[in-house]
C-alpha positions as CSV (number, residue, x, y, z in Angstrom):
1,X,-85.0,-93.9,-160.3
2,X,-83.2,-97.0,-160.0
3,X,-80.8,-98.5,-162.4
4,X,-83.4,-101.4,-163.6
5,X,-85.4,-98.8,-165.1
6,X,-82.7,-97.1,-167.2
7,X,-81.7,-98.5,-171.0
8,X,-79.1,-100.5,-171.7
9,X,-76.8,-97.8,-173.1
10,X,-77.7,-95.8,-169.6
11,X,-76.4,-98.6,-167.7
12,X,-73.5,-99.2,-169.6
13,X,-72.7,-95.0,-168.9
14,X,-73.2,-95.6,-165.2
15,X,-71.0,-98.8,-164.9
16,X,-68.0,-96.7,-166.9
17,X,-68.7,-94.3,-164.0
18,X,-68.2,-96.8,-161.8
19,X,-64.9,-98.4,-162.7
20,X,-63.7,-94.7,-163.9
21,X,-63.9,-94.0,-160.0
22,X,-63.0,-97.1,-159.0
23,X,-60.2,-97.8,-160.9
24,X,-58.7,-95.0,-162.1
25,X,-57.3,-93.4,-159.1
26,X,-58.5,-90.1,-159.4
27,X,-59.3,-90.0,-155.8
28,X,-56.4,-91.2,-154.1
29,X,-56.5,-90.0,-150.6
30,X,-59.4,-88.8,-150.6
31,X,-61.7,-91.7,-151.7
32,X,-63.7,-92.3,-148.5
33,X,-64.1,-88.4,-147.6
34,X,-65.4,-87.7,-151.3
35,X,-67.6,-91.0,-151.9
36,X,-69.1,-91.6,-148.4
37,X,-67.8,-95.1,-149.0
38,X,-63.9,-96.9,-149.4
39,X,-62.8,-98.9,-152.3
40,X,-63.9,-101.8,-151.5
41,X,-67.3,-101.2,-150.9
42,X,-67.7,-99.4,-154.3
43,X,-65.9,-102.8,-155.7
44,X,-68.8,-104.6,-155.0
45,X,-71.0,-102.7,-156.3
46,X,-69.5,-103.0,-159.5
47,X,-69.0,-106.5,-159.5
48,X,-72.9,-106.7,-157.9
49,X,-73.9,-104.5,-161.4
50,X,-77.0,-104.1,-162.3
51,X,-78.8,-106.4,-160.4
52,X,-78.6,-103.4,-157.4
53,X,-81.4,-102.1,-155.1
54,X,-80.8,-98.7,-155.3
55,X,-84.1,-97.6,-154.3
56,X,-83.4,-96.5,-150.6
57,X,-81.2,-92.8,-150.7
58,X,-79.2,-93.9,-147.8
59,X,-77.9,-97.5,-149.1
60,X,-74.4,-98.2,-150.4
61,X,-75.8,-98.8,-154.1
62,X,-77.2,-95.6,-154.2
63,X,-74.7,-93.4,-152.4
64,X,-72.1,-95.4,-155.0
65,X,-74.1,-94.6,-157.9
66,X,-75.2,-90.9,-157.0
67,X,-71.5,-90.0,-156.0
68,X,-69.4,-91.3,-158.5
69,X,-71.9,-89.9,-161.3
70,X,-71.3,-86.9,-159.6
71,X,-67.6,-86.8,-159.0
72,X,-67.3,-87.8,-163.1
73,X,-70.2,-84.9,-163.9
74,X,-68.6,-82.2,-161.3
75,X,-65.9,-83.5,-159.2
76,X,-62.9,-84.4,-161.4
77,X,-61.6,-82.8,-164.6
78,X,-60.9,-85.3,-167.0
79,X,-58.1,-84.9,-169.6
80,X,-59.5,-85.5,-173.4
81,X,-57.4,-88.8,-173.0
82,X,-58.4,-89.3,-169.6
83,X,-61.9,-89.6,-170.5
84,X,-61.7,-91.4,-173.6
85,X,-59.9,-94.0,-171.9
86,X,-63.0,-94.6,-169.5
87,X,-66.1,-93.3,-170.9
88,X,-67.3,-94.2,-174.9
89,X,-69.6,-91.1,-174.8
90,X,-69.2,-87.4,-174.3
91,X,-70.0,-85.8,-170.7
92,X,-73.4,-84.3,-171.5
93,X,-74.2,-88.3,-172.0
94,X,-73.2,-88.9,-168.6
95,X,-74.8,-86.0,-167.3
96,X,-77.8,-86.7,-168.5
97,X,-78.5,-90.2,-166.9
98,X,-77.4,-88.4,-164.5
99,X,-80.1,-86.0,-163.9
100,X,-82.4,-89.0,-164.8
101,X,-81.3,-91.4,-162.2
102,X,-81.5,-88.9,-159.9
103,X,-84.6,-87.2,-160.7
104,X,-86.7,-89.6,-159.1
């Protein structure tokens, strides 16, 4: 799926993905090895949000998109304060445009 086809409230859940990754330094050292892409890339993503082809697997957009969803779904165990100070919904929200972005 790509992110032009999700709602508003689904992109707004993937772009707190985004800058939870990319600024909140949960993956310090190991940003590159974990994401398949560094920092800076992932910044310009972000600032490139939502007008993004993420329709090819292997692009940045979508290896940004897939693997911070996932790190925020599976990868990194948020803190209640942790997560409410990045994400405005609960973690079944997230993973559920999850499995919908990536179900396609």
């Amino acid at each position: 799926m790509s992110v032009v086809k999700l709602s508003d409230k689904e992109k707004e859940i993937v772009l707190q993905s985004l800058n939870a990754i990319l600024k909140g330094g949960f993956l310090e050292g190991e940003f590159h090895s974990r994401l398949g892409i560094d920092q800076e890339q992932l910044e310009q993503v972000v600032v490139a949000y939502p007008n993004l082809d993420d329709l090819d697997d292997s692009s940045t957009v979508a290896l940004a998109i897939n693997n911070c969803l996932n790190e925020v779904c599976h990868g990194i165990n948020f803190s209640p304060k942790q997560w409410s100070q990045w994400f405005e919904v609960r973690r079944s929200d997230v993973e559920e445009v999850y499995r919908k972005w990536s179900a396609s």
